[in-house]
DSSP file (Angstrom, degrees, kcal/mol; ACC not computed):
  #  RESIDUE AA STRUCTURE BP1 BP2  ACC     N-H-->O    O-->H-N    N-H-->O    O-->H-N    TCO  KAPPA ALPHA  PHI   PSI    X-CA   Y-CA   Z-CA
    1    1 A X              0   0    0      0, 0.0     5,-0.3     0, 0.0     4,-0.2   0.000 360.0 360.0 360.0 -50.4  138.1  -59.4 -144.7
    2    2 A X        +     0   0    0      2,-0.2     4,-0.2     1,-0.2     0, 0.0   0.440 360.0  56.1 -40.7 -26.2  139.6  -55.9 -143.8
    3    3 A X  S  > S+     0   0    0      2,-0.2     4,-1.0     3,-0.2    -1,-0.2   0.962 106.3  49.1 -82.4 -69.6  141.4  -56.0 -147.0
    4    4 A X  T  4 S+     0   0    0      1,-0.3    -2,-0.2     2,-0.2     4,-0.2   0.342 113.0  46.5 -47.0  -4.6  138.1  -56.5 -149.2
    5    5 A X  T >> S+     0   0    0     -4,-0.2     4,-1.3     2,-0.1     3,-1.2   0.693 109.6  51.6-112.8 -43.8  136.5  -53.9 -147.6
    6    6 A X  H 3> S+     0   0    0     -5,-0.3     4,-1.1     1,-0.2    -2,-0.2   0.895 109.8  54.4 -50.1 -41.9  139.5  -51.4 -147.9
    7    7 A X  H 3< S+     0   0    0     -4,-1.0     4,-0.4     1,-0.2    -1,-0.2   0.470 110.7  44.0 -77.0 -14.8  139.6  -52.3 -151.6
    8    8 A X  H <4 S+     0   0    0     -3,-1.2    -1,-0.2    -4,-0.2    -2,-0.2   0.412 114.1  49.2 -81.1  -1.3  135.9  -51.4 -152.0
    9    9 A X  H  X S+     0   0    0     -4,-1.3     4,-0.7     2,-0.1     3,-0.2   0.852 114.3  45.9 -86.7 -46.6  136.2  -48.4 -150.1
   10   10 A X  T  < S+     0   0    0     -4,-1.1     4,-0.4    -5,-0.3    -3,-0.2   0.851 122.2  31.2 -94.2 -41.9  139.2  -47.4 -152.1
   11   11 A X  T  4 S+     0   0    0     -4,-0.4    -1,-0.2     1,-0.2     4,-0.2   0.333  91.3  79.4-113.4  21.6  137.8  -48.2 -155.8
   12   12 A X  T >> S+     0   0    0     -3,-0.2     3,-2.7     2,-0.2     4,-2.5   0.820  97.2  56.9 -96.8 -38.1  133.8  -47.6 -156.1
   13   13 A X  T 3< S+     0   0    0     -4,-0.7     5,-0.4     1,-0.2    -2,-0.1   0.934 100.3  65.0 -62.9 -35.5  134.8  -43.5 -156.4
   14   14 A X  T 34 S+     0   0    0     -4,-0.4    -1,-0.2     1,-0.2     4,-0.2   0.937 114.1  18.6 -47.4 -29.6  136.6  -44.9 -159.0
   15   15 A X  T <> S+     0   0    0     -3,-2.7     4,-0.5    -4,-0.2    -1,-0.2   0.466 124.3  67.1-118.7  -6.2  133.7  -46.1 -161.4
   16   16 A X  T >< S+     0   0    0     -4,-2.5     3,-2.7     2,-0.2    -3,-0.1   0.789  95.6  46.4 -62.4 -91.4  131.4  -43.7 -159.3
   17   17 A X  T 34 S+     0   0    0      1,-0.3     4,-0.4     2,-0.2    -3,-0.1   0.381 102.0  62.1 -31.1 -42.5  132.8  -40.0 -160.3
   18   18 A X  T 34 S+     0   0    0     -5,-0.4     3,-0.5     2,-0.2    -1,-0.3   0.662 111.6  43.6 -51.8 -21.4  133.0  -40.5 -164.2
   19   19 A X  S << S+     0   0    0     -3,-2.7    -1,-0.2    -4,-0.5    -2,-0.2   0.963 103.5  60.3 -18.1 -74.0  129.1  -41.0 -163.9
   20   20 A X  S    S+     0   0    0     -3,-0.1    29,-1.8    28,-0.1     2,-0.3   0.288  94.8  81.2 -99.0 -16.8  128.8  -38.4 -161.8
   21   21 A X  E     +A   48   0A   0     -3,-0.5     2,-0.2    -4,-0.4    27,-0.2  -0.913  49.2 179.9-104.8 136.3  130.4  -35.5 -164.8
   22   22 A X  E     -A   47   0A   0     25,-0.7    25,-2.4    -2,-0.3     2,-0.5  -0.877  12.7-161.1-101.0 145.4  128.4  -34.2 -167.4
   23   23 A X  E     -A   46   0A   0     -2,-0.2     2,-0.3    23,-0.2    23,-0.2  -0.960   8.4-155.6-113.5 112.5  129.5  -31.9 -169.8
   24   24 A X  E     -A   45   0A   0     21,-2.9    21,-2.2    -2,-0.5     2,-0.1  -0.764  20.0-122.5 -99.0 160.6  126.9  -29.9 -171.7
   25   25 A X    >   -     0   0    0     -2,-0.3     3,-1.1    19,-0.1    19,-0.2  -0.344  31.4-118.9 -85.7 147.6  127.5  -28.3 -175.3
   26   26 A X  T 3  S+     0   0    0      1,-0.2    18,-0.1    -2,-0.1    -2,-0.0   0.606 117.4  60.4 -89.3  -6.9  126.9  -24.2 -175.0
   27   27 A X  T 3  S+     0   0    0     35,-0.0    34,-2.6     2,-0.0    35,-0.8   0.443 107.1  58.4-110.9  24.7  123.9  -25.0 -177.7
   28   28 A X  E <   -B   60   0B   0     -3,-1.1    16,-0.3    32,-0.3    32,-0.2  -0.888  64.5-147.7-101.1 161.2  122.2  -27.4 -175.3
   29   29 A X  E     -B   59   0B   0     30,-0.7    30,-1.0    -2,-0.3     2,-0.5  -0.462  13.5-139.7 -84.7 160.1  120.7  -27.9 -172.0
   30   30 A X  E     -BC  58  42B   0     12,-1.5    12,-1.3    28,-0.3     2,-0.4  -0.983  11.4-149.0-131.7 147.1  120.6  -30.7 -169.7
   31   31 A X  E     -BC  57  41B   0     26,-3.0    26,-0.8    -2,-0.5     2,-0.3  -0.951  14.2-150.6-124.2 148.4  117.2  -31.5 -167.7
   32   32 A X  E     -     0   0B   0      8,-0.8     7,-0.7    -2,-0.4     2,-0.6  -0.773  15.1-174.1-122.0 161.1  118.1  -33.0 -164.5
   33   33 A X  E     - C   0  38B   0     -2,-0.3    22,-1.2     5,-0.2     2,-0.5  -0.863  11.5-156.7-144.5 118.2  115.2  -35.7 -163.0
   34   34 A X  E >  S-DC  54  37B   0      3,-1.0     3,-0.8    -2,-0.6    20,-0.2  -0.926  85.9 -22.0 -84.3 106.9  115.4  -37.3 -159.4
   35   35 A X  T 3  S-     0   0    0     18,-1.4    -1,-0.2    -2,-0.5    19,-0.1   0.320 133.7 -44.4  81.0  -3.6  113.4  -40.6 -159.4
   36   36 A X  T 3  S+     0   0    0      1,-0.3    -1,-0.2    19,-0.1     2,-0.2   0.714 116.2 117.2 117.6  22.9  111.1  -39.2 -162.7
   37   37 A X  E <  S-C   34   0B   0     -3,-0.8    -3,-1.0     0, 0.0     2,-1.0  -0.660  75.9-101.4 -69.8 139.3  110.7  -35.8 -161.2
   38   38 A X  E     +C   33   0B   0     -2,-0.2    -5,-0.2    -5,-0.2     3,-0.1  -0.641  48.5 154.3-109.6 112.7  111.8  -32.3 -162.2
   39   39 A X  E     -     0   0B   0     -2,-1.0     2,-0.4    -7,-0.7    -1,-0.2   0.919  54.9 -44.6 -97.4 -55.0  114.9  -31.3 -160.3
   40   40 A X  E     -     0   0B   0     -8,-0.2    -8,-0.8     2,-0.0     2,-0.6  -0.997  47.3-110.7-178.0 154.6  117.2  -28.4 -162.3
   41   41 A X  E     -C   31   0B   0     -2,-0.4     2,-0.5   -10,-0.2   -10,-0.2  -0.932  28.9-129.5-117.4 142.7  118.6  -27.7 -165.5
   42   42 A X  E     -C   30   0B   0    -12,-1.3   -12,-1.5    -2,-0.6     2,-0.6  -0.805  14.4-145.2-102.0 136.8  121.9  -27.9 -166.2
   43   43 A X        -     0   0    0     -2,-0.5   -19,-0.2   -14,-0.2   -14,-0.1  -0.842  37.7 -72.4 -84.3 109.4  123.8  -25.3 -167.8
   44   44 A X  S    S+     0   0    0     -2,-0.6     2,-0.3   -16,-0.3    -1,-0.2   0.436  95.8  38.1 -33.3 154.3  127.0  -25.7 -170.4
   45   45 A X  E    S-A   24   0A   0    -21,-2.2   -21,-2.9    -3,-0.1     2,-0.5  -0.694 106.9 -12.6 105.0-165.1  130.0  -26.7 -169.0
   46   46 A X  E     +A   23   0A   0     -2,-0.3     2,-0.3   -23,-0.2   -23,-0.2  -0.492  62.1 176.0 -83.9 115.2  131.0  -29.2 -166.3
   47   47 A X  E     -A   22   0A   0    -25,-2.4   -25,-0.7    -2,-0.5     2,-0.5  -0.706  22.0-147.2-108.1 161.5  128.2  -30.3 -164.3
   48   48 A X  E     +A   21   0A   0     -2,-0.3     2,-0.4   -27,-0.2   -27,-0.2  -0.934  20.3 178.5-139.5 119.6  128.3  -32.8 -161.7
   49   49 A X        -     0   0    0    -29,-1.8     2,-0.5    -2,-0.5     7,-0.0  -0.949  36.9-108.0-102.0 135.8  124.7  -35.5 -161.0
   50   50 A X     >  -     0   0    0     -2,-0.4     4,-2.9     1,-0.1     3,-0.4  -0.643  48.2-121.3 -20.4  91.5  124.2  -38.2 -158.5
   51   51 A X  B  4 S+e   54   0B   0     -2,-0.5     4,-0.1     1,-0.2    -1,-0.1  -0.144  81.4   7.6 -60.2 152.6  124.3  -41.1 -160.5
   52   52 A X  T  4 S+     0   0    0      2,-0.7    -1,-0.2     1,-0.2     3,-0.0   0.200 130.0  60.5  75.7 -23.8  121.6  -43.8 -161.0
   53   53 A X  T  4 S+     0   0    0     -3,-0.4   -18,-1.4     1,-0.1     2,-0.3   0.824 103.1  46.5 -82.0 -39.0  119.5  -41.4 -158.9
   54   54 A X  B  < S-De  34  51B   0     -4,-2.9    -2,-0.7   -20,-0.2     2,-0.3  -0.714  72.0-165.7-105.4 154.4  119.6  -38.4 -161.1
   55   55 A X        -     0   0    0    -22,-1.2     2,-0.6    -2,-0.3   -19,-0.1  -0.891   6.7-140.4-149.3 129.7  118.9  -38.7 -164.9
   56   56 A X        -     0   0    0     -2,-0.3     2,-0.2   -24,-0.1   -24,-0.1  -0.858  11.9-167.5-134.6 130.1  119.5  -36.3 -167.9
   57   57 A X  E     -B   31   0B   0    -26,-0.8   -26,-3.0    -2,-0.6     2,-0.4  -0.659  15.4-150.1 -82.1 138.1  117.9  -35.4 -170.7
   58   58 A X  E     -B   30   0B   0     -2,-0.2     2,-0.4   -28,-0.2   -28,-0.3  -0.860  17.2-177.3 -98.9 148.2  119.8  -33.4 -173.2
   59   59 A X  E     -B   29   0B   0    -30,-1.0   -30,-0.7    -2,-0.4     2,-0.5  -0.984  25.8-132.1-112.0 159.5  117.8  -30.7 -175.6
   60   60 A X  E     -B   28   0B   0     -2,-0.4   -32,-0.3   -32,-0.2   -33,-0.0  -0.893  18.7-168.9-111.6 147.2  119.1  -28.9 -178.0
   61   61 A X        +     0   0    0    -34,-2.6   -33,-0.2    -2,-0.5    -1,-0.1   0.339  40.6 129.0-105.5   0.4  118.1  -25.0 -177.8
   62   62 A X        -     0   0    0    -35,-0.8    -2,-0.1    -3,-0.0   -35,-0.0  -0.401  65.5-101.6 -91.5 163.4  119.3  -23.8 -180.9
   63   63 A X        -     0   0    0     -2,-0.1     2,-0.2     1,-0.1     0, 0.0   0.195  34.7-164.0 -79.9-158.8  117.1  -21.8 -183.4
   64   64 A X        -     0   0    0     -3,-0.0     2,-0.1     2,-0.0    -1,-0.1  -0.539  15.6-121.3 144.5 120.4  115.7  -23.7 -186.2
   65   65 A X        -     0   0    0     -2,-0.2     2,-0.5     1,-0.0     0, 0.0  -0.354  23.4-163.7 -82.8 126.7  114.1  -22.0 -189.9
   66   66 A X        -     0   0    0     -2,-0.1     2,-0.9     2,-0.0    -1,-0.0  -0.955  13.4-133.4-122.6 155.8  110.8  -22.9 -190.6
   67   67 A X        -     0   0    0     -2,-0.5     2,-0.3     0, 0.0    -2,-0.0  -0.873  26.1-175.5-103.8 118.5  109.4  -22.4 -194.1
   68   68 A X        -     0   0    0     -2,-0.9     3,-0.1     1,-0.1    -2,-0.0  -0.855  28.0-103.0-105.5 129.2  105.8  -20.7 -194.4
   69   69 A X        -     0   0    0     -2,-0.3     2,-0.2     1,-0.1    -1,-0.1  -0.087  42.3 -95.2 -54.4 177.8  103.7  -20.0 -197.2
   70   70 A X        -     0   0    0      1,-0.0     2,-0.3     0, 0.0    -1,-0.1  -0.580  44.9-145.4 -64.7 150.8  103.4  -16.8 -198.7
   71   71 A X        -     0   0    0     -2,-0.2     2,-0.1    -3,-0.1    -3,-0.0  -0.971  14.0-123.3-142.9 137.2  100.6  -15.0 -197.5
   72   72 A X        -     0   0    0     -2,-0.3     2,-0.5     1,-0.1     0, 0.0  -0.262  35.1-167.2 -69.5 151.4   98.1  -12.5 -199.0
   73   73 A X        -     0   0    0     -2,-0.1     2,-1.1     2,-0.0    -1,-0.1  -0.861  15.0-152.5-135.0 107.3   98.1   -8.8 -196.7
   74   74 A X        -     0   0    0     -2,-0.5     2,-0.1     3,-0.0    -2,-0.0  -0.748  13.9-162.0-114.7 146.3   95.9   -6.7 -197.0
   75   75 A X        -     0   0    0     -2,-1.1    -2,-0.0     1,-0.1     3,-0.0  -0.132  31.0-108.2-107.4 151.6   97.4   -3.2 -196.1
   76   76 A X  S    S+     0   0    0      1,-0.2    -1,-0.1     2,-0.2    -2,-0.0   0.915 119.6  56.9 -63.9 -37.1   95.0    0.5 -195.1
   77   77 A X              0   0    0      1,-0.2    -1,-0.2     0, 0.0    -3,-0.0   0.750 360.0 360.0 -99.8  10.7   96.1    1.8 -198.5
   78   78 A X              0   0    0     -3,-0.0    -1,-0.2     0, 0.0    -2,-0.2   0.630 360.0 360.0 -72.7 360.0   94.7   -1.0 -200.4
């Protein structure tokens, strides 16, 4: 009995901690949520969450072209 319990003690960090790292991309963000909640944003680099408690959304921040008609202007010495 002593055994089984030493050997769950000893291997649940084992499947825990890979959960538990995120790594964000420097042109995303991470949104952090506790139970459906809004908890932190995560910042690129190595982040660390509480799994199955915490849950992340990634977005991506980077700029994106939009295309707009031309438009007439009319100017004071017109």
């Amino acid at each position: 009995m002593n055994l089984i319990i030493g050997v769950l003690i000893f291997c649940l960090p084992l499947f825990i901690i890979p959960y538990s790292i995120r790594i964000i991309k420097p042109t995303h963000r991470g949104v952090v949520e506790r139970f459906g909640k809004y908890l932190r944003i995560l910042q690129p680099g190595l982040n660390f969450v509480i799994p199955i408690i915490d849950v992340v959304r990634y977005r991506n921040i980077t700029e994106r072209l939009a295309d707009v008609q031309p438009q007439d202007i009319i100017t004071k010495d017109n």
